[in-house]
MARMAR-354349 format. One record per residue (C-alpha): x, y, z. Coordinates in pm, whole numbers, padded with zeros to 5 digits, always signed. Example, Ala and Ser with C-alpha at 12.3 -4.5 7.8 and 13.67 -1.06 7.14 Angstrom:
! MARMAR-354349
+01230-00450+00780 +01367-00106+00714 
***
This chain:
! MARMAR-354349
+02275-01099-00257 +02155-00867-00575 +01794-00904-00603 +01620-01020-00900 +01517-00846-01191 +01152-00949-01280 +01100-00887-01604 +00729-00833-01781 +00702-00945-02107 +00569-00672-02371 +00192-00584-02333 +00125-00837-01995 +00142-00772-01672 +00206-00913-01321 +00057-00929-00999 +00254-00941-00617 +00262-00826-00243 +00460-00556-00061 +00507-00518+00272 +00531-00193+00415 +00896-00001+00338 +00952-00200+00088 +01096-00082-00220 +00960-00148-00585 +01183-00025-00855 +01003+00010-01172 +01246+00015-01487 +01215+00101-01878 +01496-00120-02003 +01505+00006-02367 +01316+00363-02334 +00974+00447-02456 +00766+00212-02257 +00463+00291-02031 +00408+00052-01723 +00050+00078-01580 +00050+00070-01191 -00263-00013-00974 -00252-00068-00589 -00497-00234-00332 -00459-00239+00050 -00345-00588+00109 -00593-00659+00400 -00895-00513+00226 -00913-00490-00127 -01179-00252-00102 -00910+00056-00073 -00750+00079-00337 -00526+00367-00521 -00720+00682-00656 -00609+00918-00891 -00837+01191-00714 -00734+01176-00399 -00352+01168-00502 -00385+01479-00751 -00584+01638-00500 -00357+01597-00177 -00033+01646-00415 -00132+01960-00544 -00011+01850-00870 -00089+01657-01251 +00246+01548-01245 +00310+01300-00956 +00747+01239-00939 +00983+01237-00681 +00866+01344-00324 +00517+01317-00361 +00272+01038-00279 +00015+00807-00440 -00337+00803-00217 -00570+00570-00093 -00938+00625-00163 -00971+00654+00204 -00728+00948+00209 -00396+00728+00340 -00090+00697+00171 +00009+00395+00004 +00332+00459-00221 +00581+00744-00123 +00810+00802-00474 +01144+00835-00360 +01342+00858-00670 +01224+00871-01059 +01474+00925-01333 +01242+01030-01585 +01009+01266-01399 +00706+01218-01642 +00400+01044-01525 +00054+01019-01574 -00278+01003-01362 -00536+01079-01573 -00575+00861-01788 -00745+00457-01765 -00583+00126-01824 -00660+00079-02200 -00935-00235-02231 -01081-00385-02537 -01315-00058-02518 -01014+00168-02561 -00921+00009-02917 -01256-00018-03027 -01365+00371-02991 -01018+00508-02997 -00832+00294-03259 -01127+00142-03447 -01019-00190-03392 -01292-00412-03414 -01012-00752-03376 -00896-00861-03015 -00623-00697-02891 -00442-00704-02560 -00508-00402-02303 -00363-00272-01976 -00761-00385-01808 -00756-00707-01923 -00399-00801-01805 -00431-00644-01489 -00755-00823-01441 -00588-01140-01515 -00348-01123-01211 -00524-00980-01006 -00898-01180-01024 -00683-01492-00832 -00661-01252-00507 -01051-01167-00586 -01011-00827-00760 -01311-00808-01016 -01263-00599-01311 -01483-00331-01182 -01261-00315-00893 -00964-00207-01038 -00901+00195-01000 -00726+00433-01279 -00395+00314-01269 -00046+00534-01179 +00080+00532-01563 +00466+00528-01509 +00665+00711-01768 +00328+00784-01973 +00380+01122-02126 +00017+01309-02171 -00015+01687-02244 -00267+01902-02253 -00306+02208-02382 -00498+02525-02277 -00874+02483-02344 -00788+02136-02193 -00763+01885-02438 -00544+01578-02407 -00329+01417-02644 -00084+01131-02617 +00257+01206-02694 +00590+00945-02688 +00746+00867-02334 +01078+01100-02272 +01147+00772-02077 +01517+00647-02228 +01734+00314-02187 +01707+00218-01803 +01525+00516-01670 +01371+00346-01309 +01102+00509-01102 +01170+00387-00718 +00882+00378-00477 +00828+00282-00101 +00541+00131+00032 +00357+00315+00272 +00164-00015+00391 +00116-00366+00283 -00007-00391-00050 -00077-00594-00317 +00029-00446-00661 -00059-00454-01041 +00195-00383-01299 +00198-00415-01667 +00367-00313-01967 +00118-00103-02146 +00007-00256-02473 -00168+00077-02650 +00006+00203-02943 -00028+00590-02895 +00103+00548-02526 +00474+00373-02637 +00559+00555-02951 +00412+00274-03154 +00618-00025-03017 +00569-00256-02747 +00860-00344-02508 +00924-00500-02193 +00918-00390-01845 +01148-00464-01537 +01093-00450-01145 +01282-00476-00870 +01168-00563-00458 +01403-00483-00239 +01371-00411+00187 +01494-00045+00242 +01845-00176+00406 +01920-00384+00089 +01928-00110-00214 +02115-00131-00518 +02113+00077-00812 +01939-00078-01114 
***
């Protein structure tokens, strides 16, 4: 049977288990549109994904195909097995109310990456300060020589996926990213697939 297509609305986010070797296929149905990714050991919260450790064991800024997203107590949690787009980010935090108030000078309410992630994940117990710098999937940040970051447009286009296998059981935070700067200026939804390793399709 083909497994469902969960769709995210534009800037919201979701909140689910894994078991380990299964497959989450993350998918940018329209182009342009950053999904922010966090991930917690599903029998203790209290490891969670870190950007550090990942970059750090990688050897790289840019995380794709073949390399691994890291626990904070150096294990691996996600192994990316196939990513159509090949531009990701891991420096950068979940934007939050903060990020549109110093960044954007947006004094009004406006939804963030923080608050929807906190949303879905504070039922499992996950407190806002709990929740790590997230994997930003087809987020396209540069930086230049003396270091300095700037935001740029996805390269993601019309159903680009990013495919990843759990490395343990999790429980996972996904959104679709609801800053401005990161999506080109538009908001959009975001898809996922779970599938068990024996059952792949092609999105």
């Amino acid at each position: 049977m083909k497994p469902l297509i969960n769709v995210i609305q534009q800037q919201s986010g979701t909140a689910f288990k894994l078991k380990t070797n299964d497959i989450l296929t993350v998918i940018d149905p329209m182009g342009e549109q950053v999904s922010d990714m966090v991930l917690f050991n599903a029998a203790d919260y209290q490891e969670k994904l870190s950007s550090g450790k990942s970059l750090d064991f990688e050897e790289s800024m840019l995380l794709t195909k073949g390399n691994y997203l890291w626990s904070n107590r150096s294990r691996k949690m996600m192994e990316i097995i196939e990513d159509t787009n090949g531009r990701n980010d891991f420096l950068l935090a979940p934007c939050s109310p903060e990020t549109f108030k110093i960044m954007y000078n947006y004094d009004e309410e406006h939804p963030s990456c923080l608050n929807n992630l906190h949303h879905h994940l504070e039922p499992y117990g996950i407190s806002v300060d709990d929740i790590p710098t997230a994997f930003n999937i087809f987020m396209n940040v540069q930086f230049d020589s003396a270091g300095k970051l700037s935001v740029h447009p996805p390269t993601s286009k019309e159903g680009d996926y990013i495919r990843f296998k759990a490395q343990m059981d999790l429980l996972v935070g996904l959104t679709a990213c609801s800053a401005e700067d990161s999506n080109g200026g538009t908001f959009k939804p975001i898809h996922y697939l779970i599938e068990t390793e024996p059952n792949l399709i092609k999105p």
